[in-house]
GUMARVO-253455 format. One record per residue (C-alpha): x, y, z; residue in one letter. Coordinates in nm, 4 decimals, decimal comma, padded with zeros to 6 digits. Layout:
# GUMARVO-253455
<node><u>X</u><v>Y</v><w>Z</w><residu>A</residu></node>
...
# end
This chain:
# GUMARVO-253455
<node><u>00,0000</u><v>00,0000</v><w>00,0000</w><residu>X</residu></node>
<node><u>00,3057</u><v>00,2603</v><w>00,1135</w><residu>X</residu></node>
<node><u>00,5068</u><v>00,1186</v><w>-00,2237</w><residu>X</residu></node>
<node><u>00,7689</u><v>00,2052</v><w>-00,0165</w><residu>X</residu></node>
<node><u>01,0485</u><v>-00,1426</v><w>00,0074</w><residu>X</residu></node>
<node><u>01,1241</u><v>-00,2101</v><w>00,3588</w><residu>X</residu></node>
<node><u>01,1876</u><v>-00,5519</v><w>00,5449</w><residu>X</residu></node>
<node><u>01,0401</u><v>-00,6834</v><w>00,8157</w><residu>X</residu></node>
<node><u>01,2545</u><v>-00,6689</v><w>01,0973</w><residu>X</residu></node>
<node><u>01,1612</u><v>-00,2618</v><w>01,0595</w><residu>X</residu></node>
<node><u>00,7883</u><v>-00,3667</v><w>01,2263</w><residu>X</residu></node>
<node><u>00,9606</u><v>-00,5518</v><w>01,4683</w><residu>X</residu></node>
<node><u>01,0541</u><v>-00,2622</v><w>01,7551</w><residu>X</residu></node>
<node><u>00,8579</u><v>00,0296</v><w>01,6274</w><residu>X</residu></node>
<node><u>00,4697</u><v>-00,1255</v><w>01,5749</w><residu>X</residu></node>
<node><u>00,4922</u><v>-00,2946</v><w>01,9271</w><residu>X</residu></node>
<node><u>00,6182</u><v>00,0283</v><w>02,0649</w><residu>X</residu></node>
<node><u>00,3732</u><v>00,2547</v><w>01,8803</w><residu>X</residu></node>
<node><u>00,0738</u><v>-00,0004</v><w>02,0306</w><residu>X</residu></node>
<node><u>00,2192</u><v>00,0224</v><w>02,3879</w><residu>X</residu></node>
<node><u>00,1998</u><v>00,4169</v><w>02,2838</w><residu>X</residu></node>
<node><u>-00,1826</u><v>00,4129</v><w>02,1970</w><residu>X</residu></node>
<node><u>-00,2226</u><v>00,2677</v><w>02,5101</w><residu>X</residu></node>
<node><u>-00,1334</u><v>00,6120</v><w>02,7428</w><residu>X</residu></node>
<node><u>-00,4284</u><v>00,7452</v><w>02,9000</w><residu>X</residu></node>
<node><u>-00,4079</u><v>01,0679</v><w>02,7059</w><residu>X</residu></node>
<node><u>-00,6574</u><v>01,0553</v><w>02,4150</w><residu>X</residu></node>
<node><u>-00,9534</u><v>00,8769</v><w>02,3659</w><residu>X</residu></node>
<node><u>-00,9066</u><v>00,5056</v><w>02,2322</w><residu>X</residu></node>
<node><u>-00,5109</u><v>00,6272</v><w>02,1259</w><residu>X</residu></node>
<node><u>-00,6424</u><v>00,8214</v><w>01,8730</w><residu>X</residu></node>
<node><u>-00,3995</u><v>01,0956</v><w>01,7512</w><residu>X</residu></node>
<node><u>-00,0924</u><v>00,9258</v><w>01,9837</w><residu>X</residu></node>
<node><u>-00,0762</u><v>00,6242</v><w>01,6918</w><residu>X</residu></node>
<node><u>-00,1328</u><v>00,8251</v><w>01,3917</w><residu>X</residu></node>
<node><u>00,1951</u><v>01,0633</v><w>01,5238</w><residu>X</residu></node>
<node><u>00,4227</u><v>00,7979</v><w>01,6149</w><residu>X</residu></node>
<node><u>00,3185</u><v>00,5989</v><w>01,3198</w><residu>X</residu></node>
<node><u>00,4274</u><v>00,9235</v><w>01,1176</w><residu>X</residu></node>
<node><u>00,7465</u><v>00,9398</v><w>01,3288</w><residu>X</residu></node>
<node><u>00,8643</u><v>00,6142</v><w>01,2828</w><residu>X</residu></node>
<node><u>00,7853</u><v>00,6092</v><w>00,9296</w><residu>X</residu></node>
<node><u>00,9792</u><v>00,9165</v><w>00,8595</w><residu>X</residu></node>
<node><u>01,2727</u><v>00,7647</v><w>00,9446</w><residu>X</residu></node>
<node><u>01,2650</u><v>00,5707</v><w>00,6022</w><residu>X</residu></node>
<node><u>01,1173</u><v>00,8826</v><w>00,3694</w><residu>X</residu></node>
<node><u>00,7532</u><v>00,7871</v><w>00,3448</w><residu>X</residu></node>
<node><u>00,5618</u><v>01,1124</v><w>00,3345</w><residu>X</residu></node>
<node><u>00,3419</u><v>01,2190</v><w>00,6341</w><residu>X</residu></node>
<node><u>00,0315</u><v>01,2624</v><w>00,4064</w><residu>X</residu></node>
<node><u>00,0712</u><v>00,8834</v><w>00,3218</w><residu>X</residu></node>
<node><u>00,1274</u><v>00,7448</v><w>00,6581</w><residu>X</residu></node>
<node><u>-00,1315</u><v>00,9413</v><w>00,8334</w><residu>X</residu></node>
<node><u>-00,3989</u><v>00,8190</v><w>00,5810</w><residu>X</residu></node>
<node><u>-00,3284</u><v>00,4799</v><w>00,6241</w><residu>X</residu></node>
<node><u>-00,3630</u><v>00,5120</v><w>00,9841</w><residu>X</residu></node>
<node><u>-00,6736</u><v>00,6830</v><w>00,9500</w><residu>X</residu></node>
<node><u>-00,8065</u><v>00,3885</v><w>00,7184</w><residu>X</residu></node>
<node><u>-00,6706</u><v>00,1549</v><w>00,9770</w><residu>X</residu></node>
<node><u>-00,8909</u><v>00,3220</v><w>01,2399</w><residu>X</residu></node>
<node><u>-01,1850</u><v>00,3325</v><w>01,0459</w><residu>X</residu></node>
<node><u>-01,1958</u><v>00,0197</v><w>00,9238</w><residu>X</residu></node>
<node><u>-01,1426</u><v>-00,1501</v><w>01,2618</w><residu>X</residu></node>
<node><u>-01,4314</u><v>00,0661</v><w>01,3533</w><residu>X</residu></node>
<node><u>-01,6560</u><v>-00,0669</v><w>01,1413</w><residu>X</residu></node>
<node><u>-01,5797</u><v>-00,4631</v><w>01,2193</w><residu>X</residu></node>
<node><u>-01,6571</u><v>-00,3276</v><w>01,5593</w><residu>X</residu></node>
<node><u>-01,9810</u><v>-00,1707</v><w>01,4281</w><residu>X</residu></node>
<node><u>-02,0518</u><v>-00,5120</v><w>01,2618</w><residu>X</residu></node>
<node><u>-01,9385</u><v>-00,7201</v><w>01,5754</w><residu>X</residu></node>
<node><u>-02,1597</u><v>-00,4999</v><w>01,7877</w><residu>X</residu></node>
<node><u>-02,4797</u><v>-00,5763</v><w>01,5613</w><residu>X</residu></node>
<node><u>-02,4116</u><v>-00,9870</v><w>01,5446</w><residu>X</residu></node>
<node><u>-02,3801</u><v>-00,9546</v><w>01,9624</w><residu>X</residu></node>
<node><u>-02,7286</u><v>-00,7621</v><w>01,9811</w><residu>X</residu></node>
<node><u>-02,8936</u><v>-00,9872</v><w>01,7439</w><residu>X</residu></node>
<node><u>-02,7979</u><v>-01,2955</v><w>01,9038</w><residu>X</residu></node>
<node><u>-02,8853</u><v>-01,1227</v><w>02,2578</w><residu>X</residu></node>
<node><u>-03,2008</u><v>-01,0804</v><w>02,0869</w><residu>X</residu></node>
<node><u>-03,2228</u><v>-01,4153</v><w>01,9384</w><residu>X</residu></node>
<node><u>-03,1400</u><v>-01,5787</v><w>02,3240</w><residu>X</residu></node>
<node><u>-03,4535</u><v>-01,3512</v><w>02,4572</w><residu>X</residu></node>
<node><u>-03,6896</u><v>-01,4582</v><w>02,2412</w><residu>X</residu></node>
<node><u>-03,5853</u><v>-01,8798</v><w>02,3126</w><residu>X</residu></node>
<node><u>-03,6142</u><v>-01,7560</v><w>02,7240</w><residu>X</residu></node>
<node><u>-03,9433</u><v>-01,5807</v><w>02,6913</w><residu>X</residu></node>
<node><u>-04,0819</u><v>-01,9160</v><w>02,4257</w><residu>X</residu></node>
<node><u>-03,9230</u><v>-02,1148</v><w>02,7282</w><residu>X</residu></node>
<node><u>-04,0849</u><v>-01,9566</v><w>03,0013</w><residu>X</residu></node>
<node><u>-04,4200</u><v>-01,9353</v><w>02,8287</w><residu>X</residu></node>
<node><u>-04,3894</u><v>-02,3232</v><w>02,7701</w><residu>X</residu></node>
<node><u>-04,2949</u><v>-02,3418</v><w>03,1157</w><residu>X</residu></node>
<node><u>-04,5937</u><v>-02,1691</v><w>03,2299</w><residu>X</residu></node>
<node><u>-04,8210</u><v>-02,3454</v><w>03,0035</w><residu>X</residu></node>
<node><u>-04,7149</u><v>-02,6524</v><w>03,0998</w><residu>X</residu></node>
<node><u>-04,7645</u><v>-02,5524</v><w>03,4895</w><residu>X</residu></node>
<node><u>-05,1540</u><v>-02,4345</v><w>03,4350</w><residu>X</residu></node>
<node><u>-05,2405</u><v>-02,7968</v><w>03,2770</w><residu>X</residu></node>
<node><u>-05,4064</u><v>-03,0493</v><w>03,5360</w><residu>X</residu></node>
<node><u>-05,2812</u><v>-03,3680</v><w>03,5799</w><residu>X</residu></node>
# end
């Protein structure tokens, strides 16, 4: 995506460092603490802020959004395990009103 040739062993300090950066207690979530280290350390081998900054910012949004979509399979099967306890109870109660 950069186009820019790099090896490996450059993610090996820096991205575990940047994450250990997003997690300070200064911004909400890291945001704005990732983005500038991830331009900082990126710097170092000539890849233009502009670039850097929006692939953080596509990073972000896209794990956003398979948050969004994680969020709306957890409510629909927290909807999905209501509706089985209220048929359950009403079987329950149905079966407690019958004579025997």
């Amino acid at each position: 995506m950069l186009n820019v040739p790099f090896s490996i062993s450059f993610y090996m300090v820096p991205i575990p460092c940047i994450s250990l950066i997003s997690f300070l207690p200064i911004s909400l979530n890291g945001y704005g603490l990732r983005e500038g280290a991830l331009v900082a350390v990126f710097a170092t081998i000539h890849v233009s802020a502009s670039v850097v900054l929006l692939t953080a910012l596509l990073i972000d949004i896209q794990a956003l959004l398979l948050g969004a979509i994680g969020g709306l399979i957890y409510i629909t099967m927290g909807q999905r395990h209501l509706a089985e306890q209220n048929i359950q109870a009403s079987l329950t109660a149905q079966t407690q009103k019958l004579p025997i």
